[in-house]
C-alpha positions in Angstrom: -18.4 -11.1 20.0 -15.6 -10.0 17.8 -17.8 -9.0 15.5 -19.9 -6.9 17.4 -17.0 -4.9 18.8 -15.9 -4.5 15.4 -19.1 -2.8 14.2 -19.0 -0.6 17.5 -15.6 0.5 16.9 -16.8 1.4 13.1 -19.8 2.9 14.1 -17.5 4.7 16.5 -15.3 6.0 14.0 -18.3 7.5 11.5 -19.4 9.0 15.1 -16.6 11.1 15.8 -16.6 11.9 11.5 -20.0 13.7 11.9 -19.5 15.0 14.8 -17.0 17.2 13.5 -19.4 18.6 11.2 -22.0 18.9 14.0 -19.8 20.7 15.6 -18.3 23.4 13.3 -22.1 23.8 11.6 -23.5 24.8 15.0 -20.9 27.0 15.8 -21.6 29.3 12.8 -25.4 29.0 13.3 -26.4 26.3 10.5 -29.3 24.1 12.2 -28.7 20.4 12.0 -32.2 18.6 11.4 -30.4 15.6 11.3 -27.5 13.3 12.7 -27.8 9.8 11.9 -25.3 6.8 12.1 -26.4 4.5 9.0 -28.3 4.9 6.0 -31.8 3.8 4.9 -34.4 3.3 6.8 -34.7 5.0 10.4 -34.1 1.9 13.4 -34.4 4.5 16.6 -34.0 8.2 17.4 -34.4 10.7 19.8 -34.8 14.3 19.5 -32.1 16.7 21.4 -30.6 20.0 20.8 -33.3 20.2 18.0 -31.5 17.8 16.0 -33.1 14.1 15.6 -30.5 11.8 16.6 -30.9 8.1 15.2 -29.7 5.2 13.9 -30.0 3.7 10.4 -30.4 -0.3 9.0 -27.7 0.3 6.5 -24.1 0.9 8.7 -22.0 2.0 6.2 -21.7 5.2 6.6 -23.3 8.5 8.1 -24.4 11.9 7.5 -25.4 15.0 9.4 -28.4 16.9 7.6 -27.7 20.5 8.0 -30.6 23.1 6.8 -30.0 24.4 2.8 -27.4 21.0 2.2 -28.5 17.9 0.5 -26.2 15.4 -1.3 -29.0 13.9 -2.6 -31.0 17.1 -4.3 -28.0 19.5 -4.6 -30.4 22.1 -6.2 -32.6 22.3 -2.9 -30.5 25.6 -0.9 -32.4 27.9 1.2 -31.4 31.1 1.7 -32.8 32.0 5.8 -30.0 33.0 8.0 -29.2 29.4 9.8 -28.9 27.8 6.6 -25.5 26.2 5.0 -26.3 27.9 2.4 -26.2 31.3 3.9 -23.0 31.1 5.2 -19.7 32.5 3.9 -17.6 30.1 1.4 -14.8 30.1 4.6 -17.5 29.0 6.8 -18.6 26.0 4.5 -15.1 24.9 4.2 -14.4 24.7 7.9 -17.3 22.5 8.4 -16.6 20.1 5.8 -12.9 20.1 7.2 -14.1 19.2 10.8 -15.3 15.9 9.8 -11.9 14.6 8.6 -10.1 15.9 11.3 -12.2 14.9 13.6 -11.2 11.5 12.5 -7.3 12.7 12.7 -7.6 14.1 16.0 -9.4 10.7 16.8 -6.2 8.7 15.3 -4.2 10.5 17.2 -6.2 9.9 20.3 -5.4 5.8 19.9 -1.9 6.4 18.8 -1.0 8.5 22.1 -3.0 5.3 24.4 -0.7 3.1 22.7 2.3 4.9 23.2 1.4 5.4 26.8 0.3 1.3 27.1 4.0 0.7 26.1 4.0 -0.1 22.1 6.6 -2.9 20.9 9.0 -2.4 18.8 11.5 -4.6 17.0 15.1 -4.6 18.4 18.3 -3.8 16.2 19.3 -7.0 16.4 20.8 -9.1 13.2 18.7 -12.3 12.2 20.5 -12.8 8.9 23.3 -11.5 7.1 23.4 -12.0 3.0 26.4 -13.6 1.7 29.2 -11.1 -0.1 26.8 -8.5 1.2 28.3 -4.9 2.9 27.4 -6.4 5.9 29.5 -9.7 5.7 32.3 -7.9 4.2 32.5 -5.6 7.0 32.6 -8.9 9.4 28.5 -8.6 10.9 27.1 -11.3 11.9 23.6 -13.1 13.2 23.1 -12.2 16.2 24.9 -9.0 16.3 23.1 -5.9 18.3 23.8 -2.7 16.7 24.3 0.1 19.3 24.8 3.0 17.4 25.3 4.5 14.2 27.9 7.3 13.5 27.8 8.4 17.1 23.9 8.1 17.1 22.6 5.8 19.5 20.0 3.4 17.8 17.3 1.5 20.1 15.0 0.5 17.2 15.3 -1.6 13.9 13.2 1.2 12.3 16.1 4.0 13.1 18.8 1.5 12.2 16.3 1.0 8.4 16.8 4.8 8.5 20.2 5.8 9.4 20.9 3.4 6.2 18.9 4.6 3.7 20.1 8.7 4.0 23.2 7.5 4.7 26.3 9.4 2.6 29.3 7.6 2.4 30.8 4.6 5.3 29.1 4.2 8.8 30.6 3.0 11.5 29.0 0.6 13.7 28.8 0.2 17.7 28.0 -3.4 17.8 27.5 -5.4 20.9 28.4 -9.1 20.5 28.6 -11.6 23.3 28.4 -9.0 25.8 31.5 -7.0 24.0 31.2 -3.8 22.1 32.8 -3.7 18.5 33.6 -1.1 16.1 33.1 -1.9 12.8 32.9 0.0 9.6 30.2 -0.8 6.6 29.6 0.8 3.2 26.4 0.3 2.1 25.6 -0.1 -1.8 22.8 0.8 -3.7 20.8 -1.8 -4.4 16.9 -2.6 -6.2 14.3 -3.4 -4.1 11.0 -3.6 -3.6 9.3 -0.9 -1.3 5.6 -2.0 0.1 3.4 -1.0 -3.5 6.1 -3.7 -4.8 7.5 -1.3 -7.0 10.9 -1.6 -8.0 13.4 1.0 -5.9 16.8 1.6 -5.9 18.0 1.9 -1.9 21.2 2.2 0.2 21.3 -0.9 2.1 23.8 -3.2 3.7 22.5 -6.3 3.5 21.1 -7.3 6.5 17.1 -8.3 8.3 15.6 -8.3 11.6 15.9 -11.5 13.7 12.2 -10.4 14.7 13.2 -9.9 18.6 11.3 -7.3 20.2 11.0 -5.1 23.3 8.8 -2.7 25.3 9.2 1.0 24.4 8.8 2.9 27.5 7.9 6.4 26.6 7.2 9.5 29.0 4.2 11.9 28.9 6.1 14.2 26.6 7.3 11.4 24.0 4.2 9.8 23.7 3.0 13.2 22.3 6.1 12.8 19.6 5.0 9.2 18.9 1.5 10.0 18.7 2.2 12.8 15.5 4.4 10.5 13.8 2.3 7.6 13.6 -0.8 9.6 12.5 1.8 11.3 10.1 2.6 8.7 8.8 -0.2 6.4 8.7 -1.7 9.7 6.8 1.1 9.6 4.0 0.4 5.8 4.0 -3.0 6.8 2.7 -2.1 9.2 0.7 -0.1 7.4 -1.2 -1.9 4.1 -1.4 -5.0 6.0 -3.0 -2.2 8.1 -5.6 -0.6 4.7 -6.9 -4.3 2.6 -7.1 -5.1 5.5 -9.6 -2.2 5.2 -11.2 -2.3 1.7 -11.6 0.7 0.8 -9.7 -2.0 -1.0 -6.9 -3.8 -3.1 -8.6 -8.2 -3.1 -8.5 -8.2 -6.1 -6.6 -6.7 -5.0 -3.2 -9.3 -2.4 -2.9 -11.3 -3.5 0.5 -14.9 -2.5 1.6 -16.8 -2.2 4.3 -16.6 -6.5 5.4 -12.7 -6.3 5.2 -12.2 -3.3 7.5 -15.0 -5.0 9.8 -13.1 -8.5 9.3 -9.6 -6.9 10.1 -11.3 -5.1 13.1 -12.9 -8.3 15.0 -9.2 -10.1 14.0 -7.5 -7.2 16.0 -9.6 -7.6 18.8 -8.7 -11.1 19.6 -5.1 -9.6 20.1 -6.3 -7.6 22.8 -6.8 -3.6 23.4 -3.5 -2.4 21.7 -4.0 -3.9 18.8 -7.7 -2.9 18.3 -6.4 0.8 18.9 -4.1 0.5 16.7 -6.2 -0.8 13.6 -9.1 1.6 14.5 -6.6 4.4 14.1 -5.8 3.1 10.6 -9.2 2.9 9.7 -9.8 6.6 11.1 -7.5 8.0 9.2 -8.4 6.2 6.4 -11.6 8.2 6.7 -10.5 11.2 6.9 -8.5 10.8 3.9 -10.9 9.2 2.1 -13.5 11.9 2.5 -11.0 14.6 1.3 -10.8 13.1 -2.2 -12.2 15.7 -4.7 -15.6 13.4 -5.1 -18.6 15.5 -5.0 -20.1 13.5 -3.1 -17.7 13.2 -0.7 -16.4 16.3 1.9 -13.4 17.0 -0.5 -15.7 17.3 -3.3 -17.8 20.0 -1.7 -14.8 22.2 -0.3 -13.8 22.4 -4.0 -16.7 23.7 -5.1 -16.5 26.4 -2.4 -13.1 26.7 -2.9 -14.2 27.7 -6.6 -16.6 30.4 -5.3 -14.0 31.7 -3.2 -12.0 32.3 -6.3 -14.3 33.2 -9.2 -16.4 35.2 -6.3 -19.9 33.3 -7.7 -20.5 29.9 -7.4 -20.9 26.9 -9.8 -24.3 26.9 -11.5 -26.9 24.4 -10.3 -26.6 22.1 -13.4 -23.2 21.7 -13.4 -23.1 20.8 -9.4 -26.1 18.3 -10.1 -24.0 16.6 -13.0 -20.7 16.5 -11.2 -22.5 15.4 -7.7 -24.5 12.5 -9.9 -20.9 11.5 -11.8 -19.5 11.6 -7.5 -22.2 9.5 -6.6 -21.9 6.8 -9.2 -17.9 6.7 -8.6 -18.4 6.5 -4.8 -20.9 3.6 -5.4 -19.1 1.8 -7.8 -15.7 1.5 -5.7 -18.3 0.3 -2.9 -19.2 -2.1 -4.9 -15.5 -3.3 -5.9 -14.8 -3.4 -2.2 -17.6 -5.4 -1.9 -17.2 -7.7 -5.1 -13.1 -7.8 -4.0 -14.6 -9.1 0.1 -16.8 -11.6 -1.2 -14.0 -12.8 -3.5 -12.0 -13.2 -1.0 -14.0 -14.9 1.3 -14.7 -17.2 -0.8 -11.2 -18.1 -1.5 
């Protein structure tokens, strides 16, 4: 059953993606012959708002079909009035936009139920101290609750991570400790570490870790909103980042994923109940929308730079160099499927 929600919440995902486009192409007039959820061969359809409507045997993936615009024969353009084609350079960009932040806005979506279910959140409480650390030194022990920081109330272990890190100088420490509040003063020191690429960093830190208690953040209407941005933020940058240091080298081929590991870490998160499967599907949303704004030509970023190009140079690229750069896109998009794949099936496997 697991499984089946997991290829629901997938198909979900790729949904809201094309929408987007949908969405942005028929509000500048380009007719959509097609919307279809899956590749390959056609399972069912339906014909509405003159658009066919189906599904595909092959879900990995979608694609909206709009009039002059075809990935697969870049050359074919037409020039009548509701084509892609005939619409400004601006125009085109918007709608290749709308399908990534479709899957944003949809990100944010889960991220604001979550915060509105009640998220947890670990608790600022001490689980061990390292010996001849800052932290020992300045007499902390297991156990310990830290209350604030430098006058700054602290409720979460992530803000007490923080307040560490940019800190300048010594902090001092509200601490509660068998139901008594102490003051105490630490200096952190910098010290190398490893941040989550597991590249070497040096960091501010006092010597401390989580005991792994947690508790129920009870946010209002208005502070879900904040929670909501910062967790899309940041899941966003997460992205960002993981695709910069895999092509740099600094993540190695292997941890690449396909489409069985997101569907594998779906059906896990349902079996944790609702928050949990909102919370991975908003990782795996964002992950499309970042994913489809790499400069790939076969992907949405790679076709905002080429009208991004005619916007420029006021002419855009010739036929054979889109046809060579969309054939190069196509066999880089493939091949990292097919690491993803290779990488699942490895891993399965093992």
């Amino acid at each position: 059953m697991s499984w089946i929600v997991a290829l629901a919440v997938l198909s979900a995902l790729i949904f809201f993606h094309e929408l987007g486009h949908y969405s942005a192409a028929r509000f500048f007039g380009v007719y959509v012959e097609v919307f279809s959820i899956g590749f390959g061969k056609k399972l069912a359809s339906f014909t509405w708002l003159n658009t066919r409507w189906q599904i595909s045997a092959i879900p990995l993936g979608g694609y909206v079909k709009m009039k002059g615009q075809d990935d697969l024969d870049p050359a074919s353009t037409s020039s009548d009035k509701d084509s892609y084609n005939s619409k400004k350079p601006w125009q085109r960009v918007i709608i290749l936009l709308a399908g990534p932040l479709a899957n944003f806005l949809l990100a944010w979506v889960f991220f604001y139920a979550i915060a509105l279910g009640g998220p947890k959140t670990l608790s600022p409480v001490i689980g061990n101290v390292v010996k001849d650390s800052p932290a020992q030194v300045a007499g902390l022990q297991k156990g310990d609750i830290i209350r604030s920081i430098n006058g700054e109330t602290i409720t979460e272990w992530n803000e007490l991570s923080d307040a560490i890190k940019s800190s300048i100088g010594a902090l001092s420490l509200r601490v509660e400790r068998d139901n008594t509040l102490l003051s105490l003063t630490v200096v952190p020191k910098i010290t190398e570490t490893k941040n989550i690429f597991k590249e070497s960093i040096q960091q501010r830190m006092v010597g401390i870790a989580p005991a792994g208690v947690t508790h129920t953040m009870e946010l209002s209407t208005v502070d879900a909103l904040g929670y909501a941005s910062e967790e899309t933020y940041g899941a966003s940058l997460m992205i960002f980042q993981s695709v910069q240091k895999l092509l740099t080298g600094v993540v190695p081929a292997k941890e690449v994923g396909g489409v069985v590991s997101i569907v594998q870490i779906t059906a896990d998160a349902t079996a944790y109940g609702w928050m949990s499967l909102l919370f991975f599907s908003a990782l795996i949303s964002v992950n499309l929308g970042v994913l489809n704004l790499l400069p790939i030509p076969a992907l949405d970023g790679g076709h905002i730079m080429f009208n991004l190009y005619e916007m420029i140079r006021r002419k855009a690229p010739s036929e054979a160099v889109i046809m060579q750069l969309t054939i190069g896109g196509w066999v880089l998009l493939l091949g990292l499927m097919s690491l993803g794949l290779y990488n699942d099936i490895t891993r399965l496997m093992q």
